[in-house]
C-alpha positions in Angstrom: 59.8 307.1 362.9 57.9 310.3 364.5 54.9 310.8 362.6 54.7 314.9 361.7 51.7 316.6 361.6 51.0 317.9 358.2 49.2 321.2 359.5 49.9 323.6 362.8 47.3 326.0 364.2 48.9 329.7 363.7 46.8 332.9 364.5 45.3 334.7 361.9 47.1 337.9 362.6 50.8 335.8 362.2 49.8 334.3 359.0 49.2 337.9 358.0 52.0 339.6 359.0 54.1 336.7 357.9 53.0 337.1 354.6 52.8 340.7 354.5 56.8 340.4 355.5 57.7 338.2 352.7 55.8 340.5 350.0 58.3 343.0 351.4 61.2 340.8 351.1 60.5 340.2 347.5 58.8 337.0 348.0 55.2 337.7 346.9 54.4 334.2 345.3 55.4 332.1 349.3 53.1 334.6 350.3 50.4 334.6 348.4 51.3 330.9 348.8 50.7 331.0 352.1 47.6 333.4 352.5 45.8 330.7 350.4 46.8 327.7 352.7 45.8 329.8 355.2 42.2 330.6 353.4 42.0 326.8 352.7 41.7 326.0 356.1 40.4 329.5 357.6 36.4 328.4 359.9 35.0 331.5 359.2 33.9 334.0 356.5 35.4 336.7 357.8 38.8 335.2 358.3 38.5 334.2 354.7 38.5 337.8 354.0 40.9 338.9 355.7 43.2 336.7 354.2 41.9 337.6 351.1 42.4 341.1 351.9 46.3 340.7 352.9 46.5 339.0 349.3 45.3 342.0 347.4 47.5 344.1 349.3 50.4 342.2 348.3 49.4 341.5 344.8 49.3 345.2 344.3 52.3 346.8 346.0 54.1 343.9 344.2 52.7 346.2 340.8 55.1 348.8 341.4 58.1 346.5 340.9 57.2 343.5 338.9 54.1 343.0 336.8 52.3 340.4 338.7 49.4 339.8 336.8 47.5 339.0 340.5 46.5 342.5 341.1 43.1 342.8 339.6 41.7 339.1 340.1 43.2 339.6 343.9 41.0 342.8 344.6 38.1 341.0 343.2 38.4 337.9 345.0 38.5 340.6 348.6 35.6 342.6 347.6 33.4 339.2 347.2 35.1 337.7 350.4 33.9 341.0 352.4 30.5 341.1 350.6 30.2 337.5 352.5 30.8 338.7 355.7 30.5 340.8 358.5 33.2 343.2 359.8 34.5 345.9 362.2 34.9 349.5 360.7 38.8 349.0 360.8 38.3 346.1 358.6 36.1 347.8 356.1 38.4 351.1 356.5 41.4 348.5 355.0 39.0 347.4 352.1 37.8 351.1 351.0 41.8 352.0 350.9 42.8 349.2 348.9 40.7 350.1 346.6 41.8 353.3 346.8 45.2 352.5 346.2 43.9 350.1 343.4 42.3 353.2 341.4 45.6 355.3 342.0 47.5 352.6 340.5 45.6 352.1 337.4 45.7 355.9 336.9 49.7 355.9 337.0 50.6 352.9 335.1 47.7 352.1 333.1 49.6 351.6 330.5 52.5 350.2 332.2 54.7 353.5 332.8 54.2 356.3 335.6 52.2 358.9 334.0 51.8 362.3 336.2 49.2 364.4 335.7 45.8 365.0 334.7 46.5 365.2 330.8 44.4 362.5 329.3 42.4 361.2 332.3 39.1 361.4 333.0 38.6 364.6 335.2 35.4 363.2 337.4 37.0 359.7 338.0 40.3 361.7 339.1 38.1 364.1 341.6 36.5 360.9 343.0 39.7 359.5 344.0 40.7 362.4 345.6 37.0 362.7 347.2 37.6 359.5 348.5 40.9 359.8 349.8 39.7 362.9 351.8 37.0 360.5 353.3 39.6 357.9 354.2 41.3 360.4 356.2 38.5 361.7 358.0 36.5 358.2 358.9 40.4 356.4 360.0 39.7 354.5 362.9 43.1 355.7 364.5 45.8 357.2 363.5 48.1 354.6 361.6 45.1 354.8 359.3 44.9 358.5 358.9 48.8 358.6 358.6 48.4 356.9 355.3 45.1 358.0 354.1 46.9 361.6 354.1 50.1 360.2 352.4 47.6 359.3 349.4 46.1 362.4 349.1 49.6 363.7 348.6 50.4 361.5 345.7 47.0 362.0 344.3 47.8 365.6 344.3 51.3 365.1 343.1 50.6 362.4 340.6 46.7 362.9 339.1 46.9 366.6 339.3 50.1 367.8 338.9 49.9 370.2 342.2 53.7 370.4 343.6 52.5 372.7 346.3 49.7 371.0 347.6 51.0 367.6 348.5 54.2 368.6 350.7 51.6 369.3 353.9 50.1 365.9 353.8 53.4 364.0 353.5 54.1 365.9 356.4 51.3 365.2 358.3 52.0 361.2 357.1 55.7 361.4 358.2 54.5 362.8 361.8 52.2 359.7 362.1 54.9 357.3 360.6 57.7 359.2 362.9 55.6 357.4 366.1 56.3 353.8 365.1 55.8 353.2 361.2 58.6 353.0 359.6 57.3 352.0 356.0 54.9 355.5 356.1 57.8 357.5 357.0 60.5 355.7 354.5 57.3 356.9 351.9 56.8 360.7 353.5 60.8 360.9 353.2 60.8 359.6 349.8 58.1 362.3 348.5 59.4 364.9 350.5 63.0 364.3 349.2 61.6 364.2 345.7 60.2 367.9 346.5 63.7 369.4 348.2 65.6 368.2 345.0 63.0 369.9 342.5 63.4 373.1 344.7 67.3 372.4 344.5 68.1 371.9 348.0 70.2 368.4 347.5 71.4 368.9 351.1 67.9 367.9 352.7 66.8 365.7 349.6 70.3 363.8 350.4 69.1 364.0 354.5 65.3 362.8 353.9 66.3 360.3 351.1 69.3 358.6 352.9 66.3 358.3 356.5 64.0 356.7 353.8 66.4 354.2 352.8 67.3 353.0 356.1 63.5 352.8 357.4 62.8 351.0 354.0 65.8 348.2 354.8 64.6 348.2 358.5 61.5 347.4 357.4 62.3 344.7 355.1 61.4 346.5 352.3 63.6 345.1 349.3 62.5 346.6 346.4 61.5 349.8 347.8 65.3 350.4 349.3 66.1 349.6 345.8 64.3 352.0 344.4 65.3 354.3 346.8 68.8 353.6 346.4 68.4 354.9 342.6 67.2 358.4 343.7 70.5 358.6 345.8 72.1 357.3 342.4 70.6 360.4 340.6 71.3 363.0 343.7 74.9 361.4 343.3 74.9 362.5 339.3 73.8 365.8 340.2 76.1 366.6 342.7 79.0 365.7 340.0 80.0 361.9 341.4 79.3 360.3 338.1 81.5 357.5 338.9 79.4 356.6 342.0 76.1 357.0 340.6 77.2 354.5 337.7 78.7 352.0 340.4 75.6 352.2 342.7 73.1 352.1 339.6 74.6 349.5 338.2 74.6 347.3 341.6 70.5 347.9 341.7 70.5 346.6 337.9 72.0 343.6 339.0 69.7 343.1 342.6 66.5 344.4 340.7 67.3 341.6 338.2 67.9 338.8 340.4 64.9 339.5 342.3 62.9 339.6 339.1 62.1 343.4 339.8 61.5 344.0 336.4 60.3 347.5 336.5 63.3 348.6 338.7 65.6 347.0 336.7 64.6 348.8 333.7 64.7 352.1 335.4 68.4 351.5 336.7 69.3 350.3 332.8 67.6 353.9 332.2 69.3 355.2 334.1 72.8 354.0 333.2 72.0 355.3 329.5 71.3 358.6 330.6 67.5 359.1 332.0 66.9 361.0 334.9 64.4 359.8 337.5 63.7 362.7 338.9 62.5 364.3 335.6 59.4 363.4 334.2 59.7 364.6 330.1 57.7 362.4 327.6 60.9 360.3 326.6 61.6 359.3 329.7 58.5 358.9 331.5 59.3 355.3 332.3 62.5 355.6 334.4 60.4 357.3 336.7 61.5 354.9 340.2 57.6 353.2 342.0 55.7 355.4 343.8 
């Protein structure tokens, strides 16, 4: 009998864009699964961290569709791992966005549901997330970076301040970066800018930018986020009057977001199915508003 090995030497960098892959694919527990194997076994602080890093990043993009329950403890767990160690200015760029991203996401589903705007949120803690995200932009090490530094400050300004004609010049800026070689920053420029064409009632170019960000979303392995894109195309199709293929599509993504125990998408495609519109944000409905 061959004798196997029970561990293999894999650079760092695969581990983490193995595992960032599978978060993608809707496999977040094999790859937070793996990160910590990885971490286990990791010679060095700052390998340690960077793992831990990847794992936050996961943990909280996995918020958008599923509750997790790993964000918050997965943050922490980076911010001591980088406190132990010493690292190059991309590295620390990567920390200071995470938590960037971390404070935008507790502003828009603290309590679960997308909440836009700055009603009922604390005005200095809103303008320090926007200071921030003006910093990011500035200090990016290169332009990847600054691509989606200035996607954020277009959500901040569409989503903590409510300001529709601020935020379509930064996902610009974000798709031109993501246009060179990232597809998952353009599939998110697209989304937003889509999102933008259909409130001004152009469906032709929200149809144009929506289908480009569902293709770069499947390209990139992006399961839930093509699902969650597909349901904007669901709600274009309403609009336009195909009722019969906006039910049949929405109802597919209830069944995928369900199997994949996307619980959040799933309960926006049932929304959506009993008559909510995702692209409208009234009080009632708040909650069939598709991830950011």
């Amino acid at each position: 009998m061959t004798n196997v090995p029970n561990s293999v030497t894999v650079p760092l960098d695969e581990v983490i864009a193995a595992a960032r892959e599978l978060g993608r694919g809707s496999r977040p527990d094999r790859a937070l699964s793996l990160l910590d194997a990885a971490a286990a076994s990791a010679s060095s602080p700052r390998d340690r961290a960077l793992l831990a890093l990847a794992a936050a990043e996961i943990a909280l993009e996995g918020g958008y569709s599923r509750d997790t329950g790993q964000a918050t403890a997965r943050v922490r767990a980076a911010e001591q791992a980088f406190a132990a160690a010493d690292h190059d200015p991309g590295s620390r760029w990567d920390l200071d966005f995470l938590l960037l991203r971390r404070d935008y996401h507790d502003q828009i589903l603290g309590s679960g549901t997308f909440q836009p705007g700055p009603d009922g949120k604390d005005p200095g803690v809103l303008a320090g997330i926007r200071r921030r995200g003006g910093e990011l932009s500035t200090a990016a090490p290169d332009e990847g970076r600054r691509g989606w530094a200035e996607f954020y400050l277009g959500v901040i300004a569409d989503n903590l301040f409510a300001e529709r004609d601020v935020a379509p010049a930064h996902y610009l800026a974000a798709l031109r970066v993501g246009d060179a070689g990232d597809d998952l920053l353009a599939r998110e420029a697209l989304r937003h800018l889509g999102d933008h064409d259909h409130d001004n009632g152009d469906h032709e170019q929200a149809l144009d930018r929506w289908r480009r960000a569902t293709a770069l979303g499947a390209r990139a392995g992006a399961v839930t986020g093509t699902l969650s894109q597909q349901l904007l195309l669901a709600a274009l199709a309403r609009d336009t009057g195909d009722e019969a293929g906006a039910t049949a599509l929405a109802r597919e993504i209830t069944r995928w977001a369900g199997a994949i125990g996307a619980t959040r998408i799933e309960a926006q495609a049932a929304a959506f199915l009993a008559g909510a519109d995702p692209t409208r944000l009234p009080e009632e409905q708040v909650s069939a508003r598709p991830g950011t």
